[in-house]
C-alpha positions as CSV (number, residue, x, y, z in Angstrom):
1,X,-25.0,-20.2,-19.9
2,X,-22.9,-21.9,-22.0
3,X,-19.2,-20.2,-21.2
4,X,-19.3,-20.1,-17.6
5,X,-20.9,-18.4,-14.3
6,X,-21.1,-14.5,-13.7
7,X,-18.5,-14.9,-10.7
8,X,-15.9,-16.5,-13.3
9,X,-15.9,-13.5,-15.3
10,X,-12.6,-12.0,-15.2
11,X,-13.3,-8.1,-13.4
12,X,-10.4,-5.8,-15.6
13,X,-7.6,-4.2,-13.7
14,X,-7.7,-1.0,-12.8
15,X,-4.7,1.6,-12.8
16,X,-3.7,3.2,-9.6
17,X,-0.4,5.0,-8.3
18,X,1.8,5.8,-5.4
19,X,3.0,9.3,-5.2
20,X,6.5,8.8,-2.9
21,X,7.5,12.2,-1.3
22,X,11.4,12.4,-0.3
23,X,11.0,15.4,1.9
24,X,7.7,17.6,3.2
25,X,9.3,21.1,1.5
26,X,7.0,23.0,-0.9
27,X,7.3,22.4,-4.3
28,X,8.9,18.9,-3.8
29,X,7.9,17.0,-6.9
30,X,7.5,13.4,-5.6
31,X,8.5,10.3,-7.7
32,X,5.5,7.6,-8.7
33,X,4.6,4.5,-9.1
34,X,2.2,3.1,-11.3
35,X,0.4,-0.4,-10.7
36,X,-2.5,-2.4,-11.8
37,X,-4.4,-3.8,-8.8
38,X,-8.2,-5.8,-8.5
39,X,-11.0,-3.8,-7.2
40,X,-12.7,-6.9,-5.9
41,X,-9.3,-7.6,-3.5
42,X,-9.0,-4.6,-1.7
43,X,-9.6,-5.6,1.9
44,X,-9.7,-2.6,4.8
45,X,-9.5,-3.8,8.5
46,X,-9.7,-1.6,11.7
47,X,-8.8,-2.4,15.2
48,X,-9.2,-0.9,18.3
49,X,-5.8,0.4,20.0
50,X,-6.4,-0.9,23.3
51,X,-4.8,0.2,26.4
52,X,-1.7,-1.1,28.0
53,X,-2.0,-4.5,30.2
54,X,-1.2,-4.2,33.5
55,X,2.7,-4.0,34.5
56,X,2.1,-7.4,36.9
57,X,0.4,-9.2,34.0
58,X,-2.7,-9.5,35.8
59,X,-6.5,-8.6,34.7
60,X,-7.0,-5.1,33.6
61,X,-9.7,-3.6,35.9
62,X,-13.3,-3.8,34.4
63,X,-13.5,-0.1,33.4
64,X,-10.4,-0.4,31.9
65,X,-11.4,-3.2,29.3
66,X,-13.1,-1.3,26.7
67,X,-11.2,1.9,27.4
68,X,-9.2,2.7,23.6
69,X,-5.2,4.7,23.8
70,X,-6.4,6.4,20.8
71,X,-7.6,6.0,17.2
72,X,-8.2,2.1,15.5
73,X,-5.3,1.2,13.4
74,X,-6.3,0.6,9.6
75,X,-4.9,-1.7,7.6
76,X,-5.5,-1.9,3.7
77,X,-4.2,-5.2,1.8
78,X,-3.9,-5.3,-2.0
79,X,-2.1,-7.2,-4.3
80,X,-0.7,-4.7,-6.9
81,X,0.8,-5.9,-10.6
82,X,3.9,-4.1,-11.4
83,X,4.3,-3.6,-15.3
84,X,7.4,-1.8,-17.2
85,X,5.6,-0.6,-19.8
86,X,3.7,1.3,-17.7
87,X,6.9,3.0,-15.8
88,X,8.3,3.7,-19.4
89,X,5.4,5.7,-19.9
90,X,4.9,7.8,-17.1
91,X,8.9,8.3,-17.8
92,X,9.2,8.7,-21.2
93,X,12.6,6.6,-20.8
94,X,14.9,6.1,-23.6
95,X,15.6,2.9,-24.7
96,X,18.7,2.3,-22.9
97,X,16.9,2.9,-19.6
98,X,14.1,0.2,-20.3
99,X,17.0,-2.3,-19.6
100,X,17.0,-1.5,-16.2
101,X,13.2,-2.9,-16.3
102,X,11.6,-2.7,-13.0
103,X,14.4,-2.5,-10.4
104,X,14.2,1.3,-9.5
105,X,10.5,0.7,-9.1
106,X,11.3,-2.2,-6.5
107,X,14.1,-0.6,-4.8
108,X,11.6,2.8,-4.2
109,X,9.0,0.7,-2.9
110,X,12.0,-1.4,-0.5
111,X,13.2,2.1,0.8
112,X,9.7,2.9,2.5
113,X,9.9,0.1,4.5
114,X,13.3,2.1,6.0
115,X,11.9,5.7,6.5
116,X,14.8,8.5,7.0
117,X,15.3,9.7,10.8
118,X,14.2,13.4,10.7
């Protein structure tokens, strides 16, 4: 091959979106998030929810090693690509809006790390 390996080609973005629900009532139309993310980078990890250690900090007993509190806990990493076009889009902003560029888009996503107290 004369421009390169198969694993240098360059695998094309796909489009995906967050749908961000202020409150669980019916009709509630939710605000989104559009993003551009690597299908090859998506990595999904389980682990076991294991059971509390003993209060004294000694051994757990031998039944009680591979005894699980409930359901794995899943974690899904991927590195998303914010674009402004994009937002303007799914918007239809005006032109004055598309100054504000990408900061409503980064303050959403900052304000579900801080969920509301129900």
């Amino acid at each position: 091959m004369a421009g390169g390996s198969e694993s240098s080609a360059q695998v094309p973005l796909l489009r995906g979106g967050l749908a961000v629900y202020d409150d669980d009532k019916k009709g509630t139309q939710p605000r989104l998030i559009v993003f551009q993310y690597n299908p090859e980078q998506i990595r999904r990890t389980l682990a076991n929810r294991t059971a509390t250690p003993p209060a004294r900090g000694g051994t757990p007993p031998r039944e009680e090693v591979r005894r699980v509190s409930g359901p794995p806990v899943e974690t899904v990493n991927l590195t998303i690509l914010l674009n402004a076009t994009d937002q303007m889009i799914l918007k239809r902003q005006s032109p004055p809006e598309e100054k504000i560029g990408l900061h409503r888009v980064l303050a959403l996503l900052e304000m579900l790390l801080y969920p509301k107290k129900s």
